[in-house]
Each structure stands twice: as C-alpha cells, then as structure tokens.
Short mmCIF file of the C-alpha atoms (twelve columns), coordinates in Angstrom:
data_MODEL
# 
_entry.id   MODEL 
# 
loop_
_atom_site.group_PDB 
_atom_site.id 
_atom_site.type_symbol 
_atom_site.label_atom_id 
_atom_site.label_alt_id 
_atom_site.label_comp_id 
_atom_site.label_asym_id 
_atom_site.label_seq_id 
_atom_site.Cartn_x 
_atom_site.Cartn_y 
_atom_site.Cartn_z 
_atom_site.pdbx_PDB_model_num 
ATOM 1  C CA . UNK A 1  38.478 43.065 29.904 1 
ATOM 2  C CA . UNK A 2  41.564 42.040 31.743 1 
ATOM 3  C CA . UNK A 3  42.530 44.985 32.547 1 
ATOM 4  C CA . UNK A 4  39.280 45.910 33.842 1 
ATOM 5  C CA . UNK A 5  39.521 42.757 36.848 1 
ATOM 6  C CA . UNK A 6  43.316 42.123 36.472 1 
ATOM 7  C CA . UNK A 7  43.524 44.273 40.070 1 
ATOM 8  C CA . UNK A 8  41.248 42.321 41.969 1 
ATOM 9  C CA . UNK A 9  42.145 39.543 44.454 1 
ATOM 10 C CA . UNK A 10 41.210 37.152 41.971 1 
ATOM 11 C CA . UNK A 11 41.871 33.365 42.195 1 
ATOM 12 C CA . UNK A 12 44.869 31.824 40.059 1 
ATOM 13 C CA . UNK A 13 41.896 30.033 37.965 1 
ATOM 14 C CA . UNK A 14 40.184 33.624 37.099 1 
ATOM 15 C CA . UNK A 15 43.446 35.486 36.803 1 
ATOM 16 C CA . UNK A 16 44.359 32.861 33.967 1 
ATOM 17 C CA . UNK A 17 41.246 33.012 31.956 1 
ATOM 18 C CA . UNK A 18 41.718 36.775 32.307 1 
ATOM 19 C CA . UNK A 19 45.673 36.875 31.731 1 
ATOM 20 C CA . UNK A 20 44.515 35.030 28.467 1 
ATOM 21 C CA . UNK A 21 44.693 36.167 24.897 1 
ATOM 22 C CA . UNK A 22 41.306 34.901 24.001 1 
ATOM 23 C CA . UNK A 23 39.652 36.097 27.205 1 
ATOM 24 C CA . UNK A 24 37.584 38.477 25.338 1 
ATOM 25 C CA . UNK A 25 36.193 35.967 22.324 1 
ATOM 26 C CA . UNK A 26 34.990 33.602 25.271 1 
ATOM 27 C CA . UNK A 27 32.909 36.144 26.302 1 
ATOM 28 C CA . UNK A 28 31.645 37.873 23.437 1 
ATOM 29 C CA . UNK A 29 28.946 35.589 21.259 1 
ATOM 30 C CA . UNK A 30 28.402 32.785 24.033 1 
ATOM 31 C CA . UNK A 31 25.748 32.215 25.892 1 
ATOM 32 C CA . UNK A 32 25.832 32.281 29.803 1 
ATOM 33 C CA . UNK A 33 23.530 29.569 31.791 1 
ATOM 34 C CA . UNK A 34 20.742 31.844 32.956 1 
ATOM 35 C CA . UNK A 35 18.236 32.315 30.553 1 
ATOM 36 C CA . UNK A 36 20.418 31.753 27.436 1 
ATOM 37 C CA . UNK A 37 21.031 35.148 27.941 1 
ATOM 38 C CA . UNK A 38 24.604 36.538 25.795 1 
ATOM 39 C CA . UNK A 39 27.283 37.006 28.301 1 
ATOM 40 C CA . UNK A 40 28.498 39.962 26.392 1 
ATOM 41 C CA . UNK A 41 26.199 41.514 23.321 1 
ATOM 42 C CA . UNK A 42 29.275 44.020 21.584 1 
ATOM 43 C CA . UNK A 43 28.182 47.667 22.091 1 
ATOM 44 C CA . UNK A 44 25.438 46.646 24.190 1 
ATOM 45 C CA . UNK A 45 26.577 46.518 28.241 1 
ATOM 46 C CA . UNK A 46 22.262 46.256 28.566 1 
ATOM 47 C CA . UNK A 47 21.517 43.365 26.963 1 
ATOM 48 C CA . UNK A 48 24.695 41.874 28.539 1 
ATOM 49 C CA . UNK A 49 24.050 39.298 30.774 1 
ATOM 50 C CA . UNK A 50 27.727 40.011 32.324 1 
ATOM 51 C CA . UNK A 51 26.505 44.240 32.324 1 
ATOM 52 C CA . UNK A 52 23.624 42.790 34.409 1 
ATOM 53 C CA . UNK A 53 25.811 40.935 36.745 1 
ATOM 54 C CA . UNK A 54 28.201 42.947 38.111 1 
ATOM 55 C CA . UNK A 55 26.003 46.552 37.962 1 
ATOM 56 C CA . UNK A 56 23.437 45.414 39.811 1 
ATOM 57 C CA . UNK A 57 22.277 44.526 43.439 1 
ATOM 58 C CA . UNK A 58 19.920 41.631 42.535 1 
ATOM 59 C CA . UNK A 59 20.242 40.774 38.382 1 
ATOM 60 C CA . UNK A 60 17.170 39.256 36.962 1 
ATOM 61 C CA . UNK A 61 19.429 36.158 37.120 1 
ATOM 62 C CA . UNK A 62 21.420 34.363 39.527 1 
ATOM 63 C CA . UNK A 63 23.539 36.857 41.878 1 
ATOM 64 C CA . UNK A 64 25.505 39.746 41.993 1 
ATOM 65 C CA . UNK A 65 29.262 39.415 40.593 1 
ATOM 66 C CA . UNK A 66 31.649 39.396 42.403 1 
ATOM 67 C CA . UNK A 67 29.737 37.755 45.209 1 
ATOM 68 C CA . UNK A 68 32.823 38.953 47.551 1 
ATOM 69 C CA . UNK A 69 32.629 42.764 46.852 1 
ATOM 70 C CA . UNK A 70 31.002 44.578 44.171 1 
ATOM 71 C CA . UNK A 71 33.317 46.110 41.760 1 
ATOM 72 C CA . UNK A 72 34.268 49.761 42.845 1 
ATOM 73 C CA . UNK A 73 33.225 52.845 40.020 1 
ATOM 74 C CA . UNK A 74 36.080 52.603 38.076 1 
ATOM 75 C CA . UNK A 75 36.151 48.836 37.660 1 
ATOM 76 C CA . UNK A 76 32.248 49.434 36.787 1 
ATOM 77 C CA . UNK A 77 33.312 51.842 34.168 1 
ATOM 78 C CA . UNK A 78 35.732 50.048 32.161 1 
ATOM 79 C CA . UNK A 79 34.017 47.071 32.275 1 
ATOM 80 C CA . UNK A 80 30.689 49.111 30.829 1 
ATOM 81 C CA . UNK A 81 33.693 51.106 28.158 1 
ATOM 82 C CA . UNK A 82 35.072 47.569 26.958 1 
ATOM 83 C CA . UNK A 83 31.690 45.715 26.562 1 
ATOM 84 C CA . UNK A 84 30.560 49.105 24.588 1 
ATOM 85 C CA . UNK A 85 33.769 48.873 22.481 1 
ATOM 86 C CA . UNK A 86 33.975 45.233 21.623 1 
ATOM 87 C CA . UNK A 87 33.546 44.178 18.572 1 
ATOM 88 C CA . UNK A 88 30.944 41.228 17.055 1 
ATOM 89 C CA . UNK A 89 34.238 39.815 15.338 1 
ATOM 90 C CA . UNK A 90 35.942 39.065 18.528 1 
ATOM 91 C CA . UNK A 91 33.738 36.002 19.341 1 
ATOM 92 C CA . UNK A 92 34.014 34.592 15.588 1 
ATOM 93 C CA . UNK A 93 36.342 31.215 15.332 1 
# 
C-alpha cells in the first residue's frame, strides 16, 4: 500500500505508518470506526471500508479520503490492485 500513497504530500505521521513494515497487517483484518465496517476485506476493494473511502465522492460513512485532494487514477488503481491482491494472512499476529 505504501507505494500506492508514498507520493503524496503526506504528513511525517502518515508517511511513517506507511514507510512501515507492518503497514499492510494494520489494515487488513481490523475494523475501522464507522459501522464496524473492515478497513480492508483481502480480494475484496467493495466490501472495503478503505475502497469506499477514497473511490468515492460521499462514502456511506464519514468523508471522502484524502479530504485535501482525491487520489488521481493511478493512485486509485493501485490502491484497488493491492487491496485485490492482499492476502487474509497478512492481518494474522
């Protein structure tokens, strides 16, 4: 996933969760506030609530992500490529 955002004018906070090794188990598995929904269901971008949040104008919950500017084609496209490809394992202890 980092190398999805890594481009972006993130923050130093963000750019360290996404600079980190585990960046992709914290997503995978866990639950995100709205709804319970999963942040990231593997091979699912759908039923993703992080899919949800950065593809579309208004998601069902909370707003649009990045709130700044929404993430250009490409960014779109490997974010929807790694969701797709990650594996169920990868947000195991």
């Amino acid at each position: 996933i980092r190398d999805c955002l890594l481009s972006r004018g993130l923050g130093d906070v963000y750019k360290r969760q996404l600079e980190s090794p585990d960046a992709g188990a914290r997503l995978v598995a866990q639950r995100g506030r709205c709804r319970s929904l999963p942040l990231v269901v593997p091979g699912n971008p759908e039923g993703s609530l992080l899919w949800q949040k950065v593809s579309q104008a208004r998601p069902a919950c909370g707003s649009r992500m990045p709130v700044d500017a929404p993430l250009s084609a490409a960014e779109l496209a490997c974010v929807r490529q790694w969701i797709t490809r990650a594996s169920a394992d990868a947000g195991r202890p």
